[in-house]
C-alpha positions in Angstrom: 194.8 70.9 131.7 194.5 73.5 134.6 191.9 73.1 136.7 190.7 74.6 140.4 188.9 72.4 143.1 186.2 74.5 144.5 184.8 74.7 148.2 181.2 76.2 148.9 182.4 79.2 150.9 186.1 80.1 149.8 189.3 78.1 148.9 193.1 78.4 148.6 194.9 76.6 145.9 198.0 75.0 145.2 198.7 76.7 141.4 201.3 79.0 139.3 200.4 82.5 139.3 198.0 84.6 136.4 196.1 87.3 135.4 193.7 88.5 138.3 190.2 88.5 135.4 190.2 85.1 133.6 187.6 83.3 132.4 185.5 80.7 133.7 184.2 77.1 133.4 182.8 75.7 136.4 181.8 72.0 136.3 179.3 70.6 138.6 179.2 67.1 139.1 177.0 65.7 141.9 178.2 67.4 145.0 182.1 67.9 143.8 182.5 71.4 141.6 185.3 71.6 139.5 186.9 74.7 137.8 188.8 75.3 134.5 190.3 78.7 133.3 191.5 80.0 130.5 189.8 80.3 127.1 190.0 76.7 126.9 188.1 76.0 130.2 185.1 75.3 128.0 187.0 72.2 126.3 188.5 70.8 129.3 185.3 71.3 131.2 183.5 69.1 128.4 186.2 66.2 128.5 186.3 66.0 132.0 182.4 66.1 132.2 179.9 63.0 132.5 176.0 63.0 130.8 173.8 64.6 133.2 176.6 67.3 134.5 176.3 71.1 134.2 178.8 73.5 133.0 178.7 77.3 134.1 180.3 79.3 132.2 181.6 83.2 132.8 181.4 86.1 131.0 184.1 86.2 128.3 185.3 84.2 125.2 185.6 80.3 124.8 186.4 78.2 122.5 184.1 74.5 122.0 185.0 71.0 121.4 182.7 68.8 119.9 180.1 67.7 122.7 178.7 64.5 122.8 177.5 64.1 126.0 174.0 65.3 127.4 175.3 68.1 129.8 174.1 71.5 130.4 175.6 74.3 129.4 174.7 78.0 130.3 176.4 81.2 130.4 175.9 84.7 131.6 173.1 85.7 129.1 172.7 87.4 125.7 171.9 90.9 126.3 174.1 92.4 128.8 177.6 94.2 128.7 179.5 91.1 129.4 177.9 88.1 127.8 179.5 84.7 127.0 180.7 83.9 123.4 181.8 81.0 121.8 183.2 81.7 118.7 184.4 78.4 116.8 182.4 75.6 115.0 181.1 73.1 117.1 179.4 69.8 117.0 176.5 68.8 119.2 175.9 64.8 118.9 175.1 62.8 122.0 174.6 59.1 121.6 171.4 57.2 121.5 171.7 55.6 124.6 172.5 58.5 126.5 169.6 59.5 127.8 170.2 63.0 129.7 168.8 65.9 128.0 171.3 68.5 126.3 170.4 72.0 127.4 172.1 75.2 126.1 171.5 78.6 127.9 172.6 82.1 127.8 175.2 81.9 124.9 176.2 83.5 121.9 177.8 81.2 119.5 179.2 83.3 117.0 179.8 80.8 114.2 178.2 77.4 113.0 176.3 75.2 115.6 175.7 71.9 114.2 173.5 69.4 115.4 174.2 65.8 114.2 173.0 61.9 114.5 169.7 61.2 115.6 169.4 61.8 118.9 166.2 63.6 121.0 165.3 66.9 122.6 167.9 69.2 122.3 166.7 72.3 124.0 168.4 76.4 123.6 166.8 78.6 125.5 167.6 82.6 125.8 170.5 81.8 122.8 171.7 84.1 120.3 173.3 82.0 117.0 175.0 83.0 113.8 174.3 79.7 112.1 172.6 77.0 113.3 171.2 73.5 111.7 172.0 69.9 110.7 175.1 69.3 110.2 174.1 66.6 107.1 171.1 66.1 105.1 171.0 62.2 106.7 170.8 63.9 110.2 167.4 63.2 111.9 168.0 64.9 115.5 163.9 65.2 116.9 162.2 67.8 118.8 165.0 70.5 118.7 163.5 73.1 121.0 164.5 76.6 120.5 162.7 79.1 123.2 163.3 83.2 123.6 166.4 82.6 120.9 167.7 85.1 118.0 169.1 83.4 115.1 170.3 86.2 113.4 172.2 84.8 110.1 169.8 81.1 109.7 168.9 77.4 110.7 169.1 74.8 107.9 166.2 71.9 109.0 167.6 68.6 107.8 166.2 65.7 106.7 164.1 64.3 109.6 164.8 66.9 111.7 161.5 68.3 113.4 162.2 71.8 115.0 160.2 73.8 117.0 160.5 77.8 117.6 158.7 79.3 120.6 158.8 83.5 120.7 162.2 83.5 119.0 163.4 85.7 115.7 165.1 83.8 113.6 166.5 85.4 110.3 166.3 82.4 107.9 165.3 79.0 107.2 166.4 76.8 105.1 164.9 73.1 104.9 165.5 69.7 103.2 162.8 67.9 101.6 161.1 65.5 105.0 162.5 68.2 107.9 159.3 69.7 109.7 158.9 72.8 111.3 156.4 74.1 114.2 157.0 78.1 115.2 154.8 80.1 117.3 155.0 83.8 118.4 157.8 83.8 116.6 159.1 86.8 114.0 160.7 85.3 110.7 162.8 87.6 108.2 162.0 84.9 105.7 162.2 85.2 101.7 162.0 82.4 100.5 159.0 80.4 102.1 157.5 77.9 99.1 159.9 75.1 100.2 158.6 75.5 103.7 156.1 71.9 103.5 155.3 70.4 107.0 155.1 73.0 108.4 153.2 74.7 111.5 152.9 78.2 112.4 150.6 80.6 114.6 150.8 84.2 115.9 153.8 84.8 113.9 154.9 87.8 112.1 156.6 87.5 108.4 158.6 89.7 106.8 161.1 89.2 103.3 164.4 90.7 103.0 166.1 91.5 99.5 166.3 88.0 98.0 163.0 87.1 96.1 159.8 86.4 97.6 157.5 83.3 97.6 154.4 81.9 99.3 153.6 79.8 101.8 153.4 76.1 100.6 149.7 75.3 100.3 150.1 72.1 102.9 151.5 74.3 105.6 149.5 75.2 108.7 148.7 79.1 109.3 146.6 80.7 111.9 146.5 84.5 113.0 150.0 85.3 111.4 151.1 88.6 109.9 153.1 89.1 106.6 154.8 92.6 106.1 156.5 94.3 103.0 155.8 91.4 100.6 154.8 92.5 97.1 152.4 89.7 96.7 150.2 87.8 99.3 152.2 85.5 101.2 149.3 83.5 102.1 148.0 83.4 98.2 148.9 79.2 97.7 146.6 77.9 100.6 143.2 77.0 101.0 142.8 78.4 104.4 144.8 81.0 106.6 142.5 81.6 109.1 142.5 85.2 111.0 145.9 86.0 108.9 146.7 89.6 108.0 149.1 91.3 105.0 150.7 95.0 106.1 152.5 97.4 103.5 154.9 98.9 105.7 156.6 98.1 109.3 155.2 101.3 111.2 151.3 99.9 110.6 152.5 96.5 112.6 155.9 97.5 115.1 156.7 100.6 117.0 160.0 101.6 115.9 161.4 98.3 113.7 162.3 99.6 110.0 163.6 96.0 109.0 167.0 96.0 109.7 168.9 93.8 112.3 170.3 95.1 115.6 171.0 93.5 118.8 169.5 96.3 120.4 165.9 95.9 118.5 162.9 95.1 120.6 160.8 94.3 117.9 157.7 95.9 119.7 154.5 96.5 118.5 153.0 99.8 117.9 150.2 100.5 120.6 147.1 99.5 117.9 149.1 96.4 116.9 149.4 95.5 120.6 145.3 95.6 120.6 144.0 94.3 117.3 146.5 91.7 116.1 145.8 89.1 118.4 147.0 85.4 118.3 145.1 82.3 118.8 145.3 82.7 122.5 144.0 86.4 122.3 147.4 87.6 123.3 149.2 90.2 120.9 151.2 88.2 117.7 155.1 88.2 118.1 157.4 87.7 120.3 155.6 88.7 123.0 152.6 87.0 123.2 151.7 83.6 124.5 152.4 81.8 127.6 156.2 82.4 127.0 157.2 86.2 126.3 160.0 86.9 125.1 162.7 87.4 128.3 166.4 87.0 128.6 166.5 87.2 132.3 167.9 84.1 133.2 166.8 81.2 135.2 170.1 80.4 137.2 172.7 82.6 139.4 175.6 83.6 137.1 179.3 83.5 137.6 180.0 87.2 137.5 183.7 87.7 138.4 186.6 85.3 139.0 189.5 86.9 141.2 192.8 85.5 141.1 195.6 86.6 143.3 198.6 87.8 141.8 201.4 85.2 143.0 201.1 82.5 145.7 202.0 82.7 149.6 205.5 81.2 151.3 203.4 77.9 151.1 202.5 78.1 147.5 198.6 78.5 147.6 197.3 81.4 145.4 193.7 83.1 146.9 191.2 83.0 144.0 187.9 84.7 144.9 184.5 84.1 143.3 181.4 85.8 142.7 178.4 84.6 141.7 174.9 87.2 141.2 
């Protein structure tokens, strides 16, 4: 493992030379920081981290380990020319008795997150997934909190999982038979919905893609939601939808979105949208209404470049420079 002692103002290191750009994982641990390079830094910063730690990570590519420690883990963001990926399968299971919250933010995991046991409040905040969801039917992980996220291929709900969505898009949901869902200003490219019991939603906006169409389960929860493109009336199975609303086409409800998927998509509203299809709060429906709009500005300073001279001194100490915005 290669790894980089870190002063607060500037530091020169005993080390073989490398490649001036690298990427980054620096570990905080109390008052001691602790860097790892490489595009295993991620995995070394893990094993050599302790519950309750955080782990900053830099632009660039890394690869995961399994994590099973309630750390904190945020990157650079989601949405700008340099954002952090990790691109393997991982495993997120933190023990019962650990009792430090595991936070994700400012990541794009390319492949499958899975979330595993039954441990409490995992949080993702300003995250962008592939696949997401329990990693077995048995899993019962509570109160996973995703807020400002895109989940842009789907989220399987296990179990006893209970999962709540705050002004994210997510693409698709799939959900065993007990797993309950809660989603709110959120925008759902959802097709399949009948199998959706226990389940919560208000000021969201619907729409299917090319797989068949269903309704929403008759026990589920709706309030001042907003189907689009269905053939039938997603809201036909219930006994009350209160304040809900069925479009024919995209342009009556967003400003530009045509129902495919880019990164790039706002997934605005059209100016009369913004004014008549209001949520339970009286804010506009979607992802940017309620008391948390959807932003991917970040709530930390980032690690925007890492520095690395190109061979040591006469006394064998290499001059690595790092800048954080």
């Amino acid at each position: 493992m290669k790894k980089l002692l870190l002063s607060v103002f500037a530091m020169l290191v005993a080390s073989t030379s490398f490649a001036q750009n690298t990427v980054v994982a620096s570990l905080s641990h109390g008052t001691e920081t602790t860097i790892f390079y490489g595009s295993n830094a991620l995995k070394d910063a893990v094993a050599a981290a302790e519950s309750g730690d955080v782990i900053n990570l830099s632009a660039g590519t890394f690869y995961a380990s399994d994590i099973s420690k309630g750390i904190t883990l945020r990157g650079t963001g989601i949405d700008i020319d340099e954002p952090t990926y990790i691109v393997n399968d991982f495993v997120i299971e933190i023990p019962a008795e650990d009792t430090n919250r595991f936070i994700m933010e400012g990541i794009r995991c390319q492949n499958w997150v899975r979330t595993k046991g039954s441990f409490d409040n995992p949080s993702f905040v300003k995250c962008q997934f592939n696949v997401v969801g329990n990693a077995t039917e048995s899993d019962a992980v509570k109160n996973i909190l995703f807020t400002n996220c895109k989940i842009t291929g789907g989220i399987n709900v296990g179990g006893d999982n209970s999962v709540f969505f705050i002004n994210c898009f997510v693409a698709y949901i799939s959900k065993y038979q007990n797993g309950t869902i809660m989603s709110k200003n959120s925008i759902h490219r959802q097709p399949i919905l009948s199998s959706l019991t226990q389940s919560i939603w208000s000021n969201c906006i619907f729409y299917p893609d090319k797989y068949s169409e269903h309704c929403l389960p008759a026990d589920a929860q709706v309030t001042n939601c907003v189907a689009i493109g269905y053939a039938y009336d997603m809201f036909r199975g219930m006994i009350e939808h209160p304040n809900c609303k069925q479009f024919g086409n995209y342009q009556d409800v967003f400003k530009e979105y045509n129902g495919g998927y880019t990164d790039e998509q706002t997934f605005e509203l059209n100016d009369e949208a913004k004014t008549t299809l209001l949520g339970t709060d009286g804010k506009e429906v979607g992802l940017y209404g309620g008391p948390m709009p959807f932003d991917l500005i970040l709530s930390y300073p980032i690690i925007s470049k890492m520095e690395v001279g190109e061979q040591t001194d006469d006394k064998g100490q290499l001059k690595v420079e790092i800048g954080v915005k």
